[in-house]
C-alpha positions as CSV (number, residue, x, y, z in Angstrom):
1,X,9.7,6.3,-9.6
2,X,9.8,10.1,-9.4
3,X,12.7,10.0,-12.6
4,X,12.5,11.5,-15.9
5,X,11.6,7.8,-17.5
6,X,8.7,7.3,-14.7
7,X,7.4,11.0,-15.0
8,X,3.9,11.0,-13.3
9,X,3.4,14.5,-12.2
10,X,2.2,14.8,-16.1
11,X,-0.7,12.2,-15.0
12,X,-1.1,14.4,-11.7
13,X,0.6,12.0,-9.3
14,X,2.8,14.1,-7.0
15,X,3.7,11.9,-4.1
16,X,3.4,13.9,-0.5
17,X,5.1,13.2,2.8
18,X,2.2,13.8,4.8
19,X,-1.2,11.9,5.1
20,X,-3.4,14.8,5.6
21,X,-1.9,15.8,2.1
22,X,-3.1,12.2,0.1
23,X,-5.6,10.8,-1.5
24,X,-4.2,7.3,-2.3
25,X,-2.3,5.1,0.3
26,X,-0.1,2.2,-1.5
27,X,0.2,-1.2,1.1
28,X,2.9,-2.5,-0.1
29,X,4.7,-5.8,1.5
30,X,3.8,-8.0,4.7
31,X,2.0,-6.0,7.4
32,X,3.1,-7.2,10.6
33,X,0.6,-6.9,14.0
34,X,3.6,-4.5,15.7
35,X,3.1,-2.0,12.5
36,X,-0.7,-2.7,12.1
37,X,-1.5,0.4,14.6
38,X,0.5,2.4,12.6
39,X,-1.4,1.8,9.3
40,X,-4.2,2.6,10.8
41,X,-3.6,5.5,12.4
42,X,-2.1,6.8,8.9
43,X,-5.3,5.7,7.4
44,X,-7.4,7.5,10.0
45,X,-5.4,10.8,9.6
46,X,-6.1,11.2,5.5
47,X,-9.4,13.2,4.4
48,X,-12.1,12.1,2.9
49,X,-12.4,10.7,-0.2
50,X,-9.8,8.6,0.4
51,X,-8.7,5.1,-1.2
52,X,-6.8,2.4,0.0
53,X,-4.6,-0.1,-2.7
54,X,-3.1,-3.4,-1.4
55,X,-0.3,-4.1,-3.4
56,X,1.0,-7.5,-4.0
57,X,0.4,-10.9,-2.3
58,X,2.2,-9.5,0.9
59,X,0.3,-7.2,1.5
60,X,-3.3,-9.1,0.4
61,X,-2.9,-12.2,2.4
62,X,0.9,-12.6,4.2
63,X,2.6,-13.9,1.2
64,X,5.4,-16.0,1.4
65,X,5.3,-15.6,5.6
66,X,1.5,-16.0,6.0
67,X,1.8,-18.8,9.0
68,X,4.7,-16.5,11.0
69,X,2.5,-15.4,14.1
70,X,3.4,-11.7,14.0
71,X,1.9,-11.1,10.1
72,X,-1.6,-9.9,9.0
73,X,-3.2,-12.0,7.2
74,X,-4.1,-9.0,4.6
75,X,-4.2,-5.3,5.3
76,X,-7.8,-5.5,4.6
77,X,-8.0,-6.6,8.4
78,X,-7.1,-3.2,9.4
79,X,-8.0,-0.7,7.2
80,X,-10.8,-0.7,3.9
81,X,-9.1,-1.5,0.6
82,X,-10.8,0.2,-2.3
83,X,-8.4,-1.8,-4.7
84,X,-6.2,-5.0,-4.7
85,X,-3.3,-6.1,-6.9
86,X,-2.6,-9.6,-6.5
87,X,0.8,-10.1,-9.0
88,X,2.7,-7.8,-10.7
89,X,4.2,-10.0,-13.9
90,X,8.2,-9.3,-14.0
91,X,9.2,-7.1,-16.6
92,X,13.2,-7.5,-17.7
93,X,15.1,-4.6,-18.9
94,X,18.6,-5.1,-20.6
């Protein structure tokens, strides 16, 4: 995503390795209850304003393993979401 053909530091998107350097943390995938502390202690370390996208059906509601005892049932459970994506259409390149 940080290529040439995805370039998004034009649009001001310059992703960070820290937390206390964002403004936008991406959920992506199933959130299990071993790496639910985690999230939120990520989530607790950004500054304010901060927002919160859930990215996919994993991440909104346990996708595919949503009756497995160790998932989340959405991330929303553990930390605000400000915005949530619930498919993302599959685009083929050839």
């Amino acid at each position: 995503m940080a290529a040439a053909r995805y370039d998004q530091d034009r649009f001001g998107i310059i992703f960070r390795a820290s937390p206390r350097q964002s403004d936008v943390m991406i959920v992506a995938g199933t959130l299990t209850n071993k790496m639910a502390p985690a999230l939120r202690k990520v989530y607790d370390q950004m500054p304010e304003p901060r927002w919160v996208v859930s990215m996919g059906s994993c991440a909104n509601g346990g996708g595919y393993y949503h009756y497995s005892y160790s998932v989340v049932r959405g991330c929303d459970r553990i930390v605000p979401v400000d915005m949530q994506a619930f498919f993302f259409p599959v685009i083929l390149e050839r």
